[in-house]
The first five atom37 places (N, CA, C, CB, O) and aatype in JSON, in Angstrom:
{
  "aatype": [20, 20, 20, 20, 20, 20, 20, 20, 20, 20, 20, 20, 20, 20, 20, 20, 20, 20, 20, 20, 20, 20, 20, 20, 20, 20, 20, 20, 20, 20, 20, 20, 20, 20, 20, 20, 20, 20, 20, 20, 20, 20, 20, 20, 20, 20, 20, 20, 20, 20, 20, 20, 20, 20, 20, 20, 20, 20, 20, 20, 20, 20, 20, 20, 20, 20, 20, 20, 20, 20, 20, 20, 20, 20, 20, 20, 20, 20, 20, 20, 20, 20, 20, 20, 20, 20, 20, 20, 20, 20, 20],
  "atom_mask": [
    [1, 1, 1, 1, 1],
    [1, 1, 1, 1, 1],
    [1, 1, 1, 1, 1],
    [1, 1, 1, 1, 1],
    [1, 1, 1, 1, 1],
    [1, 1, 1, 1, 1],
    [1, 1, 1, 1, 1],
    [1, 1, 1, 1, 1],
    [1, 1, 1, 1, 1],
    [1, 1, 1, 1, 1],
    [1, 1, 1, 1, 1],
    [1, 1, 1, 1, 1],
    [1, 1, 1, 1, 1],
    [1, 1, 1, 1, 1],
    [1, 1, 1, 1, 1],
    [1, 1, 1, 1, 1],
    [1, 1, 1, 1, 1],
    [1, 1, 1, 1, 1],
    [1, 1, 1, 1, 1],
    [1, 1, 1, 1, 1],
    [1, 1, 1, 1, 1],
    [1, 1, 1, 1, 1],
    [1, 1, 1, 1, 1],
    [1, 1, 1, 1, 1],
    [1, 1, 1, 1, 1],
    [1, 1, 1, 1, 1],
    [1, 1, 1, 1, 1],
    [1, 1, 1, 1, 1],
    [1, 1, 1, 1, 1],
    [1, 1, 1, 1, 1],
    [1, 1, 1, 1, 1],
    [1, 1, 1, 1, 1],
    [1, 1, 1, 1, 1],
    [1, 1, 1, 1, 1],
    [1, 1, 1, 1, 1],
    [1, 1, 1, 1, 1],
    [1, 1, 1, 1, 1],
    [1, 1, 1, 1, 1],
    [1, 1, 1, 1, 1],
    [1, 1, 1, 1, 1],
    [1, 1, 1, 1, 1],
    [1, 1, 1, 1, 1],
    [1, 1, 1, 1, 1],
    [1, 1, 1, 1, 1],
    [1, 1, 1, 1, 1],
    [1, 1, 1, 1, 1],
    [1, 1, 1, 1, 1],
    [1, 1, 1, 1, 1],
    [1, 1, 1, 1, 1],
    [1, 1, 1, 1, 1],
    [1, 1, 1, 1, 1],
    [1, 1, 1, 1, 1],
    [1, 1, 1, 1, 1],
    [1, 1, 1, 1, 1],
    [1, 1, 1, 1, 1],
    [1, 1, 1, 1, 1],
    [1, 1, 1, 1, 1],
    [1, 1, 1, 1, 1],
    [1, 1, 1, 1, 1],
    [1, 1, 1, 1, 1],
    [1, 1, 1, 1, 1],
    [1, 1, 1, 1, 1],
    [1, 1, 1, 1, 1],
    [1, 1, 1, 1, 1],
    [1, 1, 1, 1, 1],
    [1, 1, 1, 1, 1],
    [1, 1, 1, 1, 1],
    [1, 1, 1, 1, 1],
    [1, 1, 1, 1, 1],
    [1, 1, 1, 1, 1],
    [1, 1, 1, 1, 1],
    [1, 1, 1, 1, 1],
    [1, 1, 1, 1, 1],
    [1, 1, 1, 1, 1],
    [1, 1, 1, 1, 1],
    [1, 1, 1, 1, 1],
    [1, 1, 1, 1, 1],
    [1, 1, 1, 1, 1],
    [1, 1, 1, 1, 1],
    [1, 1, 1, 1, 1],
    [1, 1, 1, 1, 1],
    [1, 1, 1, 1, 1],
    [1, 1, 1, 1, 1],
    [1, 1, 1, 1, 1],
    [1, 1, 1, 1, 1],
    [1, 1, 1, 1, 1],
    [1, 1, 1, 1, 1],
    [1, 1, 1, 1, 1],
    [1, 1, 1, 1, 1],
    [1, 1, 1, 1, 1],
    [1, 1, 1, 1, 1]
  ],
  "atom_positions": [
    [[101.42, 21.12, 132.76], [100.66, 22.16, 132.12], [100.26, 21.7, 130.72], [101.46, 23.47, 132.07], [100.89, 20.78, 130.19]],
    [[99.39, 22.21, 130.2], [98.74, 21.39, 129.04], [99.09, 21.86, 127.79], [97.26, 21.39, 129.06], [98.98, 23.08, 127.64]],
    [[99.45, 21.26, 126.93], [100.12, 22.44, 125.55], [98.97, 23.27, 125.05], [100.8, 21.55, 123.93], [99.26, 24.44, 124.83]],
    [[98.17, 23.04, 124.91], [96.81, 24.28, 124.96], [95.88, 24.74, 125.93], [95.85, 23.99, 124.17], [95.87, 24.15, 127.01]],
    [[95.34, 25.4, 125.81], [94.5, 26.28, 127.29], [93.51, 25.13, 127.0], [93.71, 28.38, 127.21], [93.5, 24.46, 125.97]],
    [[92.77, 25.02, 127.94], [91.8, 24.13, 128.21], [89.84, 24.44, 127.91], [92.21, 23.94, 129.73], [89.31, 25.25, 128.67]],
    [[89.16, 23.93, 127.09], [88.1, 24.68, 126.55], [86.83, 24.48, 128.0], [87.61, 23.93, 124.77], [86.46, 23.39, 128.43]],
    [[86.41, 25.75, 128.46], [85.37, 25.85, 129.36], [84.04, 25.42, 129.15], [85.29, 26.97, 129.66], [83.43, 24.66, 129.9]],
    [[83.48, 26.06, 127.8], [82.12, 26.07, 127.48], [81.89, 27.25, 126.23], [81.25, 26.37, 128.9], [82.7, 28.11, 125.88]],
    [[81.27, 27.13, 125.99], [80.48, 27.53, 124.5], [79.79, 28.42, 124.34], [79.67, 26.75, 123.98], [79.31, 28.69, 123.25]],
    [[79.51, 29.32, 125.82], [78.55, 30.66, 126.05], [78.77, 31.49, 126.82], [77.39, 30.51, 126.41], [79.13, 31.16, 127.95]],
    [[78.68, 32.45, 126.59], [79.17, 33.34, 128.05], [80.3, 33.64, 128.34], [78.94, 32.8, 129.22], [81.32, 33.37, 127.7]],
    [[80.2, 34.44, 129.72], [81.72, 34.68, 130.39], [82.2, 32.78, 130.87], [81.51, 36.08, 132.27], [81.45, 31.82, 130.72]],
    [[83.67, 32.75, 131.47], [84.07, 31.68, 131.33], [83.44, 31.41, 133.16], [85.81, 31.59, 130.72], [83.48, 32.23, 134.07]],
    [[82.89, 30.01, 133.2], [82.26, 30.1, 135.16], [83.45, 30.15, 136.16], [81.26, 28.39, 135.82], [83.3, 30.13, 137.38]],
    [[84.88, 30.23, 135.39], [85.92, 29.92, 136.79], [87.09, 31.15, 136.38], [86.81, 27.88, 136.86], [87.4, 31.5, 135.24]],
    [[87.68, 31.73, 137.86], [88.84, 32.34, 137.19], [89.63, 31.36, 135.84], [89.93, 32.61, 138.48], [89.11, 30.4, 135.28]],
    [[90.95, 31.92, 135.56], [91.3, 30.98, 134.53], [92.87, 30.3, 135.24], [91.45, 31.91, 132.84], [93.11, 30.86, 136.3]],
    [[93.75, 29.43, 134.92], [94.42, 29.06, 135.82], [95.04, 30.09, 136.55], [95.17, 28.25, 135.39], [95.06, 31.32, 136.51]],
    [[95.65, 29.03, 137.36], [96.93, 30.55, 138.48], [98.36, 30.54, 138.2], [97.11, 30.28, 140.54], [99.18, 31.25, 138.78]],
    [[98.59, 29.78, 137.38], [100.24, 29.79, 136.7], [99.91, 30.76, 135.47], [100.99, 27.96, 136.04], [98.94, 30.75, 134.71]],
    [[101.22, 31.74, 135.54], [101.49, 32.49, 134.35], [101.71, 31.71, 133.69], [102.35, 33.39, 134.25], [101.46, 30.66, 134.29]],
    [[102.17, 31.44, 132.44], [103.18, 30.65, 131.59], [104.23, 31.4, 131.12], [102.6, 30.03, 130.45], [103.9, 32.51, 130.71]],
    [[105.47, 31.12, 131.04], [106.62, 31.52, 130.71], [106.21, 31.88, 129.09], [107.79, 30.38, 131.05], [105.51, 31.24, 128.31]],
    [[106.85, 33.04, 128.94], [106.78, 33.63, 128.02], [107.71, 32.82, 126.47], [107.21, 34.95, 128.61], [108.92, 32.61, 126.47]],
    [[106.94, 32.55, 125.51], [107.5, 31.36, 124.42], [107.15, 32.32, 123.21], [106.56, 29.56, 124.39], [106.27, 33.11, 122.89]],
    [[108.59, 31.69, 122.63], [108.91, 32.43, 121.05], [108.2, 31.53, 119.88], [110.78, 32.46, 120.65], [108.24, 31.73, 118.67]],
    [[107.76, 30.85, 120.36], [107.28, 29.47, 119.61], [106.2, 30.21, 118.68], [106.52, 28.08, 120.76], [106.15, 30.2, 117.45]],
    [[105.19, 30.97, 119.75], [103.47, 31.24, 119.08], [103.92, 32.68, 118.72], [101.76, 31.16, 120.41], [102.92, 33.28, 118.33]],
    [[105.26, 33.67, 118.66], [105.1, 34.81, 117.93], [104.13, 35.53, 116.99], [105.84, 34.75, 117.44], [104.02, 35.04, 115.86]],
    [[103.52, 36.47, 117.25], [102.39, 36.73, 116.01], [101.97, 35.4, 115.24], [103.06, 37.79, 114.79], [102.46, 35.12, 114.15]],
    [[101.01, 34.61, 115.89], [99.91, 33.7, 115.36], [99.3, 34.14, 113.86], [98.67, 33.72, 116.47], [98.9, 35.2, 113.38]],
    [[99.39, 33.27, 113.56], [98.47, 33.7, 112.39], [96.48, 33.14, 112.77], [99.3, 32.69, 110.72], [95.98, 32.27, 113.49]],
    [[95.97, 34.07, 111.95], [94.43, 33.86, 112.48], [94.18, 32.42, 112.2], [93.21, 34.86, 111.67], [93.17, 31.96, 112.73]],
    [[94.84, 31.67, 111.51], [93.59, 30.03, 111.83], [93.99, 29.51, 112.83], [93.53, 28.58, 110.73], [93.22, 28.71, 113.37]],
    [[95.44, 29.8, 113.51], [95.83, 29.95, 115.0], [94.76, 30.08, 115.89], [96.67, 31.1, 115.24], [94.25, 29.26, 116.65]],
    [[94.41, 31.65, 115.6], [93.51, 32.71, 116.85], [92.19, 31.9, 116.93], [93.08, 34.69, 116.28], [91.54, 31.75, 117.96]],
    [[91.78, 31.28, 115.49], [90.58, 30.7, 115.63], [90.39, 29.41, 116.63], [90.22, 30.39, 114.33], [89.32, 29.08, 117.14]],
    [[91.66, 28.74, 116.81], [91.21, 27.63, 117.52], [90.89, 27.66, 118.87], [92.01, 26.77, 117.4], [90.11, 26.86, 119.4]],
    [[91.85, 29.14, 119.78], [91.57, 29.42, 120.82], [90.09, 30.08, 121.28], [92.54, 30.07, 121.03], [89.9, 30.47, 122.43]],
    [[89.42, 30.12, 120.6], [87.79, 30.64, 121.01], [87.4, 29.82, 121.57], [86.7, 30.93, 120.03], [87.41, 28.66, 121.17]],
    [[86.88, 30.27, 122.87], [86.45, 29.74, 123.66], [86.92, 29.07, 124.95], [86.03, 29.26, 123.1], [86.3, 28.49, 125.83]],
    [[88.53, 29.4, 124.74], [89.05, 28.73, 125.39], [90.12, 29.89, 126.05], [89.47, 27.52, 124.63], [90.45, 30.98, 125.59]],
    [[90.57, 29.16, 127.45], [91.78, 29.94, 128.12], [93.02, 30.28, 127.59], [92.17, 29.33, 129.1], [93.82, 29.34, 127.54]],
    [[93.35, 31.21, 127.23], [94.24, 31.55, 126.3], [95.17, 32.77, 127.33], [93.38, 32.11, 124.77], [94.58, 33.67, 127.93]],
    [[96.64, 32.59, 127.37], [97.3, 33.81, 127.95], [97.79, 34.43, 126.6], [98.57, 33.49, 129.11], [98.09, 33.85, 125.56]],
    [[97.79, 35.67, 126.88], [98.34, 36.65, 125.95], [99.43, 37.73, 126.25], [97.31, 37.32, 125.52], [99.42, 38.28, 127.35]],
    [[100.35, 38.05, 125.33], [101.36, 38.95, 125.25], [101.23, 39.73, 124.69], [102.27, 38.71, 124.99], [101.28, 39.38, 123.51]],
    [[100.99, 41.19, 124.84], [100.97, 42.04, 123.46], [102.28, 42.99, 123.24], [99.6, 43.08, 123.45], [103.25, 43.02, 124.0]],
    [[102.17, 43.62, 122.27], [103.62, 44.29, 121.52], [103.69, 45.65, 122.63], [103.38, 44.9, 119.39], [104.78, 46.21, 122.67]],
    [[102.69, 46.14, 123.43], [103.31, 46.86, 124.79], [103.89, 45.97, 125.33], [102.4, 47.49, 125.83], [105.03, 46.42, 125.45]],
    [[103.88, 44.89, 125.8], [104.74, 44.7, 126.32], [103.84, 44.23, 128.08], [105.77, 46.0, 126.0], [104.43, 43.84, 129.08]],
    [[102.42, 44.43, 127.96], [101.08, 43.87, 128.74], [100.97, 42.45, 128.63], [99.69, 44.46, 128.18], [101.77, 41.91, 127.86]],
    [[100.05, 41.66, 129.32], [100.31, 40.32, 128.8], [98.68, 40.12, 130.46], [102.71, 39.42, 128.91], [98.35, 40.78, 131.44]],
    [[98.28, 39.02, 129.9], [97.06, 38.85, 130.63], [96.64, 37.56, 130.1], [96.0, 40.0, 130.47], [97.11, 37.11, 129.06]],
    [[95.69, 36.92, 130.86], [94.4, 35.6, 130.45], [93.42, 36.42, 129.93], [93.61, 34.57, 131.86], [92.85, 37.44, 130.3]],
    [[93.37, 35.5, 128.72], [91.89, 35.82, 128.03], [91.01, 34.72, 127.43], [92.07, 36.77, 126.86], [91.31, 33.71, 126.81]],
    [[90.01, 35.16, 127.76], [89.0, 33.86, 127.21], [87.71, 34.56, 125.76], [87.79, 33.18, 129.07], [86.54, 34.93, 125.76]],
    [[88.89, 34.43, 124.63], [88.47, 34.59, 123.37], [86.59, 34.09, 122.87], [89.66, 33.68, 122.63], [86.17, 32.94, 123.0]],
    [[85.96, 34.94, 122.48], [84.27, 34.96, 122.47], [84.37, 34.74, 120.68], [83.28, 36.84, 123.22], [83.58, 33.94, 120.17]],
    [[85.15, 35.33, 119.98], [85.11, 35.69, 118.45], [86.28, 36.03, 117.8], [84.28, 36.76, 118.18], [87.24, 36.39, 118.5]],
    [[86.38, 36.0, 116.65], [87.35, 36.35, 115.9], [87.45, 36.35, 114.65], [88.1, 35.91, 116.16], [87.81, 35.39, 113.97]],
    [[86.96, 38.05, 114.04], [86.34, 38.24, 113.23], [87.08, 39.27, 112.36], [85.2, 38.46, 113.71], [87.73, 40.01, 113.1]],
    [[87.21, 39.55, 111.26], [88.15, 40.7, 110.54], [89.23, 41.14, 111.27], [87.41, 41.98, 110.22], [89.37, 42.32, 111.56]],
    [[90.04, 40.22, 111.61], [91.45, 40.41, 112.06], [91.25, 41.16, 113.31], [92.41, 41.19, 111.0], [92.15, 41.91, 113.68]],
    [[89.93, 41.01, 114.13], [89.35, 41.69, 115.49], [88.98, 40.29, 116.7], [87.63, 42.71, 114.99], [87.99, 39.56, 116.69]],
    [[90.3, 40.27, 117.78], [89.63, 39.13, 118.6], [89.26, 39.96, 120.52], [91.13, 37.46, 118.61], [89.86, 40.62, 121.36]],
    [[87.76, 39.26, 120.29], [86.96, 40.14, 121.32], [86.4, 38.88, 122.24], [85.58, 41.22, 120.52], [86.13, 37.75, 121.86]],
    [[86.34, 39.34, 123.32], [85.65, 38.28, 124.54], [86.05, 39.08, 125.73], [86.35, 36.49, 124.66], [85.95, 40.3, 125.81]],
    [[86.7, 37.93, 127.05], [87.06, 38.56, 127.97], [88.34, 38.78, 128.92], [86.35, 38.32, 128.4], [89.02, 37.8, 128.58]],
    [[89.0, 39.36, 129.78], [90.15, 39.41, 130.15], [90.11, 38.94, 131.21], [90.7, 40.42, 130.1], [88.91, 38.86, 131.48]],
    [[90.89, 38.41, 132.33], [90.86, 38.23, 133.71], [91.36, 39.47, 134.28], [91.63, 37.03, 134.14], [92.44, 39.85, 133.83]],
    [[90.67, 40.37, 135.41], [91.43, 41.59, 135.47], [92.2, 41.33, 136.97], [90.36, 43.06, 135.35], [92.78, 42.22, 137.57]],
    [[92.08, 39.94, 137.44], [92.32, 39.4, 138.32], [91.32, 39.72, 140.0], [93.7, 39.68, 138.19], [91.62, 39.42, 141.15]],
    [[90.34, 40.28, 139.57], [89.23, 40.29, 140.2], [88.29, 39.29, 139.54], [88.75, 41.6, 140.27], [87.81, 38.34, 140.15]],
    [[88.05, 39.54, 138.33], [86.55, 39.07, 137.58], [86.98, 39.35, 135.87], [84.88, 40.32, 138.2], [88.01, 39.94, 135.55]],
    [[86.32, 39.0, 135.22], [86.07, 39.27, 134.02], [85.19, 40.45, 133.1], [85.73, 38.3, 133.87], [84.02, 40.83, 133.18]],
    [[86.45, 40.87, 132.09], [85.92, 42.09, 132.15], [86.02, 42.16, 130.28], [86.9, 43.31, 133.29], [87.07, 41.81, 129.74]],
    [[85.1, 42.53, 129.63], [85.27, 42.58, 127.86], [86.26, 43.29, 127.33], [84.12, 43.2, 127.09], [86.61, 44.36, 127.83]],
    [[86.97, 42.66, 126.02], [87.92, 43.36, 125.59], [88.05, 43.05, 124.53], [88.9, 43.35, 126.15], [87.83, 41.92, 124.1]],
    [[88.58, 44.45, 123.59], [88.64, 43.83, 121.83], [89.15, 44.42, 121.57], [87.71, 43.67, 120.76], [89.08, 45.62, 121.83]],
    [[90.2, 43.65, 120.69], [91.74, 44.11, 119.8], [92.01, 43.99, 118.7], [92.82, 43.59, 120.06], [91.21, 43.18, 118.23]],
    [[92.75, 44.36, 117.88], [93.05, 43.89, 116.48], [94.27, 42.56, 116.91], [93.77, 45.42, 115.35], [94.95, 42.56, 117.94]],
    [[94.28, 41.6, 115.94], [94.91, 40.77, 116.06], [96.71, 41.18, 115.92], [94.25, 39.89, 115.19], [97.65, 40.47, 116.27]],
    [[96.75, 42.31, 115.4], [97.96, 43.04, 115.09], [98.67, 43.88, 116.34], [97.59, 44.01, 113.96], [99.58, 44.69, 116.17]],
    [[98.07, 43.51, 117.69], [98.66, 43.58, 119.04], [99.03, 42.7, 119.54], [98.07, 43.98, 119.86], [99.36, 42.87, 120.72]],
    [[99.17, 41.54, 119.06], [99.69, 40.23, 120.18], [101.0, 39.63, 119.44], [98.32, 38.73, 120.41], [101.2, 39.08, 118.36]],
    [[101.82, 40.01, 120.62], [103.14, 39.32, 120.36], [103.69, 37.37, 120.3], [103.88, 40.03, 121.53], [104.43, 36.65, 119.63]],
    [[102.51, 37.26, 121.79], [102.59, 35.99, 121.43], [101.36, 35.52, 121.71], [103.6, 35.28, 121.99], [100.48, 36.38, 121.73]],
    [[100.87, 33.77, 122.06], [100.21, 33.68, 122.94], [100.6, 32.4, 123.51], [99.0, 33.89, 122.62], [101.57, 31.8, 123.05]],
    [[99.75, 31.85, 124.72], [99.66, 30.42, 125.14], [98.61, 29.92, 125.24], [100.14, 30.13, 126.16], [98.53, 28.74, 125.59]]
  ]
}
């Protein structure tokens, strides 16, 4: 498995589901700080949030402590935007 999500492309929704392994949940990336969040744009990113939810997302922006793009809802891809002050961790 790759120590970072792997970058798709530069526009759009992402053209492929995103992998099929969860990743084990790591104390490592606890609340990221944003020059963190910034590097994952664009790229496959799993997420944990402080509910206690956790999903693939493929980050579009990340802008005033707001990161927006899309989720895998495990059908298709679907838009979503959060404050950066919901994610517990990421991969």
């Amino acid at each position: 498995m790759p120590s970072r999500p792997v970058t798709v492309g530069r526009s759009g929704k992402p053209p492929s589901p995103p992998p099929s392994v969860i990743p084990s949940y790591c104390k490592i990336t606890i609340r990221p700080k944003p020059e963190i969040l910034r590097q994952y744009v664009n790229t496959y990113m799993y997420v944990w949030l402080v509910n206690g939810s956790s999903f693939w997302m493929y980050p579009k922006k990340f802008n005033n402590y707001i990161l927006s793009g899309y989720v895998w809802s495990g059908k298709g891809w679907e838009t979503i935007c959060f404050s950066e002050k919901l994610i517990d961790s990421i991969y």
